[in-house]
LUMLUMDREN-2810 file (N, C-alpha, C; in Angstrom, 1 decimal):
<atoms>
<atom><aa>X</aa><ch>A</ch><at>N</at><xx>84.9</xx><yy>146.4</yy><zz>-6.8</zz></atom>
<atom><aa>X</aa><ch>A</ch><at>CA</at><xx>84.1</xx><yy>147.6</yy><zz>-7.0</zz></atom>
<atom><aa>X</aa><ch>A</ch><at>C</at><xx>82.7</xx><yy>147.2</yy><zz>-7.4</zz></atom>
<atom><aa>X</aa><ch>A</ch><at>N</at><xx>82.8</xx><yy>145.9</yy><zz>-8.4</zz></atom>
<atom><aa>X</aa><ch>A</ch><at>CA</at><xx>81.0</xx><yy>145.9</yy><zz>-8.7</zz></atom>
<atom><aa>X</aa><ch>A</ch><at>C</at><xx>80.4</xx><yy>145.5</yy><zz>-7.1</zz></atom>
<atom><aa>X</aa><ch>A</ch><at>N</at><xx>81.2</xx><yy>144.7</yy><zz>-6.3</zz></atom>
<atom><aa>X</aa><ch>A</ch><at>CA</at><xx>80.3</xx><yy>144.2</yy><zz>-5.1</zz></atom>
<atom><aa>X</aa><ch>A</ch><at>C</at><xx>79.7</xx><yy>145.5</yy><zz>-3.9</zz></atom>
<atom><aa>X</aa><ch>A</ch><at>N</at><xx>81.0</xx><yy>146.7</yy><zz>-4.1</zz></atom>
<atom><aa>X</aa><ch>A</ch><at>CA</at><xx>80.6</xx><yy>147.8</yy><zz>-3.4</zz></atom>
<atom><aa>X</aa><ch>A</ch><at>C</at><xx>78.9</xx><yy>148.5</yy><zz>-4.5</zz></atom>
<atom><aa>X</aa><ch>A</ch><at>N</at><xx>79.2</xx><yy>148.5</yy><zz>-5.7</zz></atom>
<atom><aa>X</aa><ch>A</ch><at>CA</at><xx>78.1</xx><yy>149.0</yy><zz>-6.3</zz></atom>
<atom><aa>X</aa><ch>A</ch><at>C</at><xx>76.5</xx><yy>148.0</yy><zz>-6.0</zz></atom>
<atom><aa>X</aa><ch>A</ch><at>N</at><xx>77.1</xx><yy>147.1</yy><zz>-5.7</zz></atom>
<atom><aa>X</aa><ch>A</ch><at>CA</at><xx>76.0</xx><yy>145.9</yy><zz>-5.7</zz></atom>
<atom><aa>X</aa><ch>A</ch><at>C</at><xx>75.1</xx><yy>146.2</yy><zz>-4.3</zz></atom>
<atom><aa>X</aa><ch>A</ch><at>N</at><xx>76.2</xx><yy>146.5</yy><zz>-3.3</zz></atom>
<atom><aa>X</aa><ch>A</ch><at>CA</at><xx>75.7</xx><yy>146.6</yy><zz>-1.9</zz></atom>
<atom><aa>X</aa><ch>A</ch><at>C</at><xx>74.9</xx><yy>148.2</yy><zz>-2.2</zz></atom>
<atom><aa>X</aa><ch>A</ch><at>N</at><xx>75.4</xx><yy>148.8</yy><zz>-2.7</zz></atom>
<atom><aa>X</aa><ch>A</ch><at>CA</at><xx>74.8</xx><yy>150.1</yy><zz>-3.0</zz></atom>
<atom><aa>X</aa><ch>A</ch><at>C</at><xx>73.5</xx><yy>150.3</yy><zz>-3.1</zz></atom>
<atom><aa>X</aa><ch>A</ch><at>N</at><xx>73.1</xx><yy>149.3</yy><zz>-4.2</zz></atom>
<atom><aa>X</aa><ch>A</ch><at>CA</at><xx>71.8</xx><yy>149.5</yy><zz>-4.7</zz></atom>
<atom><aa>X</aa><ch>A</ch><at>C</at><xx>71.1</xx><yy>148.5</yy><zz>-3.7</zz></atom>
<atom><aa>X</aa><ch>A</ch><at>N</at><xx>71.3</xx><yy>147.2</yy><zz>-3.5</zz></atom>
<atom><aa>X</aa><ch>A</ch><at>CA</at><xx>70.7</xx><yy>146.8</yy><zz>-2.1</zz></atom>
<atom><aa>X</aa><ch>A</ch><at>C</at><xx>70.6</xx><yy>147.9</yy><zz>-0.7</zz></atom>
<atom><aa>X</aa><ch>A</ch><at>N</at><xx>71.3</xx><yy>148.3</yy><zz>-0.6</zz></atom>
<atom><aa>X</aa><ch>A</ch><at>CA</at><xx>71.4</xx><yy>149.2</yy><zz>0.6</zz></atom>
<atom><aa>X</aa><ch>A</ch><at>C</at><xx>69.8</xx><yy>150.5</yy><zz>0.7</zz></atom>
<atom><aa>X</aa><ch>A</ch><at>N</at><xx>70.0</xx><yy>151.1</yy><zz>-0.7</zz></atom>
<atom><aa>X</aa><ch>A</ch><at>CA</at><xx>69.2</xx><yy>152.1</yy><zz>-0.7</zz></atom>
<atom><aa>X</aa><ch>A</ch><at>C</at><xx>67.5</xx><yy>151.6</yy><zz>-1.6</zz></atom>
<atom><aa>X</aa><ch>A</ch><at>N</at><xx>67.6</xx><yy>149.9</yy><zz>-2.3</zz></atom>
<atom><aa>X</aa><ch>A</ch><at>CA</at><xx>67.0</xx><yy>149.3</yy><zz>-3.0</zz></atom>
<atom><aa>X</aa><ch>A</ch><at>C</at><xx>65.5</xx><yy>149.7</yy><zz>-2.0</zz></atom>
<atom><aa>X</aa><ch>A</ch><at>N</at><xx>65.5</xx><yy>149.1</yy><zz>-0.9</zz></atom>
<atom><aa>X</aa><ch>A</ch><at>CA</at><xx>64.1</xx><yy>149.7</yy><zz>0.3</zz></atom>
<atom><aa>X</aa><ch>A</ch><at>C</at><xx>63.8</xx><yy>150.8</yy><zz>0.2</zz></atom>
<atom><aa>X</aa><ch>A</ch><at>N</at><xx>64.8</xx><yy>151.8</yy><zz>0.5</zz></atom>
<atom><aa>X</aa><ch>A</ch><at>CA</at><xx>64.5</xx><yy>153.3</yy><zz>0.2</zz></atom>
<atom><aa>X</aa><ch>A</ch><at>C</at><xx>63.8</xx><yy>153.6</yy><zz>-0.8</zz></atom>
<atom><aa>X</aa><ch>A</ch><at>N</at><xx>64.1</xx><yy>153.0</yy><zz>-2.0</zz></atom>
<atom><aa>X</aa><ch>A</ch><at>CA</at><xx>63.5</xx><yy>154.1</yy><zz>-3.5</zz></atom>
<atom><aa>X</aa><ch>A</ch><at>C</at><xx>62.0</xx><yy>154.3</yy><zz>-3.0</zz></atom>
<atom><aa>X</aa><ch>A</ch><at>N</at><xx>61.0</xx><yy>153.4</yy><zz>-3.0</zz></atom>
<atom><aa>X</aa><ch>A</ch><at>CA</at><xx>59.5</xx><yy>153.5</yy><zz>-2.8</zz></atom>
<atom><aa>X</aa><ch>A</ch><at>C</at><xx>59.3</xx><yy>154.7</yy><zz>-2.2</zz></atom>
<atom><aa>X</aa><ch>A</ch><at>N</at><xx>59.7</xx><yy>155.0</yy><zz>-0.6</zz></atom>
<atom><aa>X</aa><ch>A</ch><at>CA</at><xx>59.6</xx><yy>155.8</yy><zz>0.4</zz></atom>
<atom><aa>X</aa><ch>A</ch><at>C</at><xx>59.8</xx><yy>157.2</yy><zz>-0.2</zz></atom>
<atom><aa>X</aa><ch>A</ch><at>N</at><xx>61.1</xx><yy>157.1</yy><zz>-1.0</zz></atom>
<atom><aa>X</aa><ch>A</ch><at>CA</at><xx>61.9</xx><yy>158.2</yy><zz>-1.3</zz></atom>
<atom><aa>X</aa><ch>A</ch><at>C</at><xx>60.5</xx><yy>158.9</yy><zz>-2.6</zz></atom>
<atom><aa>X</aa><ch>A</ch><at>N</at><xx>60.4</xx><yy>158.0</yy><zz>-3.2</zz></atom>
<atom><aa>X</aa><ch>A</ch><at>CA</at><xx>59.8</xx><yy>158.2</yy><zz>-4.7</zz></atom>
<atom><aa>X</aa><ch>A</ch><at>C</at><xx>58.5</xx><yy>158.5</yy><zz>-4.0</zz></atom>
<atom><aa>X</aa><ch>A</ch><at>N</at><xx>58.2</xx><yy>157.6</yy><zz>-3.1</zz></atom>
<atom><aa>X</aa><ch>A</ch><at>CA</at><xx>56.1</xx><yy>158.3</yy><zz>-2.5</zz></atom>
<atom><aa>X</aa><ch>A</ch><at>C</at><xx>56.4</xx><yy>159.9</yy><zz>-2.0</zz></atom>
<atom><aa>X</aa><ch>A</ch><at>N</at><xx>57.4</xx><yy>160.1</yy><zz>-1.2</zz></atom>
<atom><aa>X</aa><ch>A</ch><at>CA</at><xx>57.1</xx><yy>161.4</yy><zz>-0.5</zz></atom>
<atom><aa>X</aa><ch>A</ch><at>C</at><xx>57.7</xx><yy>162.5</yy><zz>-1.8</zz></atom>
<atom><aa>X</aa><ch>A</ch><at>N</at><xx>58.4</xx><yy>162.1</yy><zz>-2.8</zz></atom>
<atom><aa>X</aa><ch>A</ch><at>CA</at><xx>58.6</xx><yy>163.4</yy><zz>-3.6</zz></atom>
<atom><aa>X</aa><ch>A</ch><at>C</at><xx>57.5</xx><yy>163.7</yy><zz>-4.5</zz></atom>
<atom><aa>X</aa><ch>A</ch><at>N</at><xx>56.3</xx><yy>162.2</yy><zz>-4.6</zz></atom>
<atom><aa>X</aa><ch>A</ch><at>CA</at><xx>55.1</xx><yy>162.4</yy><zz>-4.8</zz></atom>
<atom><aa>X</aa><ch>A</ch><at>C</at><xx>54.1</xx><yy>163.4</yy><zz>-4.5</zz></atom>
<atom><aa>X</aa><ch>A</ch><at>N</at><xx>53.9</xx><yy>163.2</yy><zz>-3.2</zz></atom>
<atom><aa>X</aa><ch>A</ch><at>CA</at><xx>53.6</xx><yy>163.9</yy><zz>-1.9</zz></atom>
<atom><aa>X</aa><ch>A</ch><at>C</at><xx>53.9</xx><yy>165.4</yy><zz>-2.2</zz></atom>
<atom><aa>X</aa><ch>A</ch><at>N</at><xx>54.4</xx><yy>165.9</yy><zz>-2.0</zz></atom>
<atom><aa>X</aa><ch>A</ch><at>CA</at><xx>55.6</xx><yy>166.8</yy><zz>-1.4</zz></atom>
<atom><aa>X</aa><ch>A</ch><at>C</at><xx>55.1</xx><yy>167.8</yy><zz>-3.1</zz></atom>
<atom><aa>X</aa><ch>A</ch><at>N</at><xx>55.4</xx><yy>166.9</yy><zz>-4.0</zz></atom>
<atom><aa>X</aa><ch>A</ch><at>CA</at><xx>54.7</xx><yy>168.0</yy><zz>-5.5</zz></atom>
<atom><aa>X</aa><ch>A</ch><at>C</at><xx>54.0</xx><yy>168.1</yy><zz>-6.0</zz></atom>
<atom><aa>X</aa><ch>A</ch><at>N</at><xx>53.5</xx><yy>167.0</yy><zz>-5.9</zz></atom>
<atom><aa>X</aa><ch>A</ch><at>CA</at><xx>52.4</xx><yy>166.5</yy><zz>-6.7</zz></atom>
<atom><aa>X</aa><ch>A</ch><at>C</at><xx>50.8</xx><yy>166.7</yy><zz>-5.6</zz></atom>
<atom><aa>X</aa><ch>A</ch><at>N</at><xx>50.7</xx><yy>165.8</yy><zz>-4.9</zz></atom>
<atom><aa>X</aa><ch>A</ch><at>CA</at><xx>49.6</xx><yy>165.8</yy><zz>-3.8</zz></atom>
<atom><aa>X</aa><ch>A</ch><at>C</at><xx>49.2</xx><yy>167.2</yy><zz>-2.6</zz></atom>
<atom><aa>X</aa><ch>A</ch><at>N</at><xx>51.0</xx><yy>168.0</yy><zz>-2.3</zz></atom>
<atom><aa>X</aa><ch>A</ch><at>CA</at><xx>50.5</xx><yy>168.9</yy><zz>-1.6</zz></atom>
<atom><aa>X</aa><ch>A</ch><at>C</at><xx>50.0</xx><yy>170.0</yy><zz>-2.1</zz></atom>
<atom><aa>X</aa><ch>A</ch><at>N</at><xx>50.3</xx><yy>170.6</yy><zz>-3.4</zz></atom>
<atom><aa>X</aa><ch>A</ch><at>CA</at><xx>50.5</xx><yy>171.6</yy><zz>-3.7</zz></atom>
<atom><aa>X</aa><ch>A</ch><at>C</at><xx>48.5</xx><yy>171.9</yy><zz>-4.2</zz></atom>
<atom><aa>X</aa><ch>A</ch><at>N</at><xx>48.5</xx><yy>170.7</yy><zz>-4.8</zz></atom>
<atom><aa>X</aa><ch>A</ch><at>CA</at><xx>47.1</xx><yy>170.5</yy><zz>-5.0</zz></atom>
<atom><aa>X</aa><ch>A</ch><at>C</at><xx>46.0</xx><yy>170.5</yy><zz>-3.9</zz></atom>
<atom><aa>X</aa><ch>A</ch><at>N</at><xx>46.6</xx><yy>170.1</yy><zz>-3.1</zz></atom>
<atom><aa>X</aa><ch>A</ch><at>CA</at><xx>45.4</xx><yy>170.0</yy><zz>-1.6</zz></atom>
<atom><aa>X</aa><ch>A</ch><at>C</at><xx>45.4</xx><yy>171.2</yy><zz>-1.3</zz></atom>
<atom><aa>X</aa><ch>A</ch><at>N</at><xx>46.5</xx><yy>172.0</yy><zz>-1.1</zz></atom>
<atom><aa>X</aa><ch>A</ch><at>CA</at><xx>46.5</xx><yy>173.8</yy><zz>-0.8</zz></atom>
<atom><aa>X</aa><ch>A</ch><at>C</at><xx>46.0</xx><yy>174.4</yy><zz>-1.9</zz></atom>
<atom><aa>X</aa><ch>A</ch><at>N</at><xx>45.8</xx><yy>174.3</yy><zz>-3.1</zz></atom>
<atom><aa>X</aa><ch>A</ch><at>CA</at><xx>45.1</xx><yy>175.5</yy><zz>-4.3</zz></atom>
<atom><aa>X</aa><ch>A</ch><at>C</at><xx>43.6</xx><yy>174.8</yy><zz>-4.1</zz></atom>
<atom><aa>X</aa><ch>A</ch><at>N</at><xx>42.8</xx><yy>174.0</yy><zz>-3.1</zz></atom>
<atom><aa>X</aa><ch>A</ch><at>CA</at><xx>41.6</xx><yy>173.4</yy><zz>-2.6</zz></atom>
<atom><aa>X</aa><ch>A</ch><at>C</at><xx>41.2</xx><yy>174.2</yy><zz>-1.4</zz></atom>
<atom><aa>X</aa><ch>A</ch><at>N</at><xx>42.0</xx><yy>175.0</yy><zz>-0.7</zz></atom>
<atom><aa>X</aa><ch>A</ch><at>CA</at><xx>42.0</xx><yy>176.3</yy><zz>0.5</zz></atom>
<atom><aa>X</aa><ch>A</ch><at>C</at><xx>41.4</xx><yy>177.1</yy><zz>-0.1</zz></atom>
<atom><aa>X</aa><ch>A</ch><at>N</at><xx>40.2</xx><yy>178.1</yy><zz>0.2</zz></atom>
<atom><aa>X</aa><ch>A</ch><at>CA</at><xx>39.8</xx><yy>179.2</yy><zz>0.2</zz></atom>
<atom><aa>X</aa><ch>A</ch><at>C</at><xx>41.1</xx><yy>180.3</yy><zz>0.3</zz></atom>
<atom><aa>X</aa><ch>A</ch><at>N</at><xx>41.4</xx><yy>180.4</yy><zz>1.3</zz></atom>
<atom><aa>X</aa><ch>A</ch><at>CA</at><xx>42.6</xx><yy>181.7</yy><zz>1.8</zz></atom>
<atom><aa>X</aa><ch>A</ch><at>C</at><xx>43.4</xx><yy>181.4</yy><zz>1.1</zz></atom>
<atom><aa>X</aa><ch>A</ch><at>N</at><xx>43.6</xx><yy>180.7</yy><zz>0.0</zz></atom>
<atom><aa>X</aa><ch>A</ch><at>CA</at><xx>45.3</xx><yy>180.0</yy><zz>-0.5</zz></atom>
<atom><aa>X</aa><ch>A</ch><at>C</at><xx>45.0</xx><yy>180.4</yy><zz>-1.6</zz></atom>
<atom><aa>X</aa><ch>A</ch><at>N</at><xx>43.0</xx><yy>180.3</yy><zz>-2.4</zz></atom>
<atom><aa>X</aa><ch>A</ch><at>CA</at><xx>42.8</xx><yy>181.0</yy><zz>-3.3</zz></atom>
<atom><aa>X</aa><ch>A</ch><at>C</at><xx>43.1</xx><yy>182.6</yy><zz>-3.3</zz></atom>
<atom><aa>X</aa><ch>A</ch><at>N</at><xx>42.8</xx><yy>182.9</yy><zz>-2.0</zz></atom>
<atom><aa>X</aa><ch>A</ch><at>CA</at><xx>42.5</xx><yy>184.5</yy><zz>-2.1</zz></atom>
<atom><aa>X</aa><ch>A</ch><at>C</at><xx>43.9</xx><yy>184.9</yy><zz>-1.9</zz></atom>
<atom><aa>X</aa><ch>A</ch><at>N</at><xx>44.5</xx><yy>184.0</yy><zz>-1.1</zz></atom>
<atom><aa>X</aa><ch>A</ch><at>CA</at><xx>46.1</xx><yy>184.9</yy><zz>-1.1</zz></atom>
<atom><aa>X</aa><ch>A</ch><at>C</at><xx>46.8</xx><yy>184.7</yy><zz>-2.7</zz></atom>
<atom><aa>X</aa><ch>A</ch><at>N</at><xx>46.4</xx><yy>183.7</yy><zz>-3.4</zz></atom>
<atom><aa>X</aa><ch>A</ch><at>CA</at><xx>47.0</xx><yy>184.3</yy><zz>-5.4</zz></atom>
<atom><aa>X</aa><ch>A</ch><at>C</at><xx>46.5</xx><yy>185.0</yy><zz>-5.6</zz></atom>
<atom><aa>X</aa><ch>A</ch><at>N</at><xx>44.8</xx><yy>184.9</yy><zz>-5.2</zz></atom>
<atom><aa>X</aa><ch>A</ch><at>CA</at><xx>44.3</xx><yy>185.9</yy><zz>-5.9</zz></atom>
<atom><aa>X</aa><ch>A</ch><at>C</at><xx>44.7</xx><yy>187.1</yy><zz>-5.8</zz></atom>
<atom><aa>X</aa><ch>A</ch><at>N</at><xx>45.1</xx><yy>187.7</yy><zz>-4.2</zz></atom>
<atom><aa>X</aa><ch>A</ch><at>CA</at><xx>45.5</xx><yy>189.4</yy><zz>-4.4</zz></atom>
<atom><aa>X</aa><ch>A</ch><at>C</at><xx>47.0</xx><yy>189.2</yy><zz>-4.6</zz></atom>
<atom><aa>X</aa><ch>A</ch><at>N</at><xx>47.6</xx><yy>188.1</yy><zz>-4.9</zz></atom>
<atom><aa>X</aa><ch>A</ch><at>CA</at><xx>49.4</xx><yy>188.2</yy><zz>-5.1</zz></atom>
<atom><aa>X</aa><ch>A</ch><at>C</at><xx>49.5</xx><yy>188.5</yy><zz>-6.9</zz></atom>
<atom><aa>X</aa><ch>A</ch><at>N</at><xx>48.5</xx><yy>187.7</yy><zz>-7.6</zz></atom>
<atom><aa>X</aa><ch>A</ch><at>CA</at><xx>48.6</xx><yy>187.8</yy><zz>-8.9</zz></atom>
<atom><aa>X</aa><ch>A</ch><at>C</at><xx>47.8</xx><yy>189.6</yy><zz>-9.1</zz></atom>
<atom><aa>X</aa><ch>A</ch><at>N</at><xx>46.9</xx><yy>190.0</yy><zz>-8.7</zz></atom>
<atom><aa>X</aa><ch>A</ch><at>CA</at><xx>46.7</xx><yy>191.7</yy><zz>-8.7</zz></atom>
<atom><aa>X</aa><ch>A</ch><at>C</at><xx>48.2</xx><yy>192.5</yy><zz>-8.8</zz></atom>
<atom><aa>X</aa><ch>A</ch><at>N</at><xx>48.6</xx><yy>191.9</yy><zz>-7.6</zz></atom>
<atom><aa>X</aa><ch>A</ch><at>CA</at><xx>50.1</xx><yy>192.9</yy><zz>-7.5</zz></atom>
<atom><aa>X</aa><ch>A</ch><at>C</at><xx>51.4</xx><yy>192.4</yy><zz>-8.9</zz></atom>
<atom><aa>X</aa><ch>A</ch><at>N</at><xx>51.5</xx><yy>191.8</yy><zz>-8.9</zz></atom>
<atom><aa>X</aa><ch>A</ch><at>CA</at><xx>52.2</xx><yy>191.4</yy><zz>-9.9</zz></atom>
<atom><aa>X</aa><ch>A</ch><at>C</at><xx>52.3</xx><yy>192.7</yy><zz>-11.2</zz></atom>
<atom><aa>X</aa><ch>A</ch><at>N</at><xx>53.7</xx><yy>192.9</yy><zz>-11.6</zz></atom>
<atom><aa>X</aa><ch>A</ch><at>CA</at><xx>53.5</xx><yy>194.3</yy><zz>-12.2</zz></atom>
<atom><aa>X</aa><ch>A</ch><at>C</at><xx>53.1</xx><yy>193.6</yy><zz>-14.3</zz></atom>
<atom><aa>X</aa><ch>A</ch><at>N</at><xx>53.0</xx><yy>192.3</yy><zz>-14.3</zz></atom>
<atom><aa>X</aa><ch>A</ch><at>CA</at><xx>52.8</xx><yy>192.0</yy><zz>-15.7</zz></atom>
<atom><aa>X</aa><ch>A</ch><at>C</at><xx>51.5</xx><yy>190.9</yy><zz>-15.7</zz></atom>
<atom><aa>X</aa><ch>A</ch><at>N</at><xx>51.3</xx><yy>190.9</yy><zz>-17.1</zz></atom>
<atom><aa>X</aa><ch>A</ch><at>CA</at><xx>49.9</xx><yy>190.2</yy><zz>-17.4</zz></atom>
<atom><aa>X</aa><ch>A</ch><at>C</at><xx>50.4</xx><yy>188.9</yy><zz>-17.8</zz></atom>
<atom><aa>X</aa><ch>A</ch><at>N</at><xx>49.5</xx><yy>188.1</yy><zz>-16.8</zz></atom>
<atom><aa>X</aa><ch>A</ch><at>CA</at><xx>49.6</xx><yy>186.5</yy><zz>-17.4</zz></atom>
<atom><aa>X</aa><ch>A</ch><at>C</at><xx>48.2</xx><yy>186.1</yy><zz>-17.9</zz></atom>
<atom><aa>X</aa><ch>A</ch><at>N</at><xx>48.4</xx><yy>185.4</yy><zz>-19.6</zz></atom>
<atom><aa>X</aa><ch>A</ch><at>CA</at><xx>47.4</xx><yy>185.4</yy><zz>-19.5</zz></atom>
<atom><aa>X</aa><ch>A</ch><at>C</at><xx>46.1</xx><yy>184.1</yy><zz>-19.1</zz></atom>
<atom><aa>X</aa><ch>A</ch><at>N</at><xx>45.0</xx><yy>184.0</yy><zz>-19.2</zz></atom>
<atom><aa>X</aa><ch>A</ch><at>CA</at><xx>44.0</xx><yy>183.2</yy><zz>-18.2</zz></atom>
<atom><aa>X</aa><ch>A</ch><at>C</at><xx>44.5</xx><yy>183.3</yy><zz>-17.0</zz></atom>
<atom><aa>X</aa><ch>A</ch><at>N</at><xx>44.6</xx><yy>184.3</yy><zz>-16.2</zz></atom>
<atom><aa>X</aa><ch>A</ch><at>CA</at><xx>45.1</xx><yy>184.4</yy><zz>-14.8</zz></atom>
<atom><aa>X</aa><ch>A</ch><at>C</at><xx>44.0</xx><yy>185.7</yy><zz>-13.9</zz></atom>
<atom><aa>X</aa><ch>A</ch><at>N</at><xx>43.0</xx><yy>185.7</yy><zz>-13.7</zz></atom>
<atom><aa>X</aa><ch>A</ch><at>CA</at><xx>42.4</xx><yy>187.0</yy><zz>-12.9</zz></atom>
<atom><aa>X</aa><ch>A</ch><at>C</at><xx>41.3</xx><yy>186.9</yy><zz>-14.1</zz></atom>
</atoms>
């Protein structure tokens, strides 16, 4: 069993970086490059109007 666990983490050991940059990516880097959109502002902006409660520092 340890040699199957051993091969395990070799196996997927390449993977982690890849895996770990794109979940980077993906939450961190996209989400930010899109609230940098004009239209991406204005579409919160009239989604948070509609919204039936107050958040506050928001509008």
């Amino acid at each position: 069993m340890a040699k199957e666990q051993k091969g395990l983490l070799k196996k997927f050991g390449k993977w982690a970086p890849i895996i770990g940059g794109a979940w980077i990516v993906l939450n961190i880097v996209a989400p930010l490059a899109l609230l940098r959109i004009p239209a991406v502002q204005k579409y919160l902006a009239a989604f948070g109007d509609k919204l039936p409660f107050d958040i506050p520092r928001i509008g």
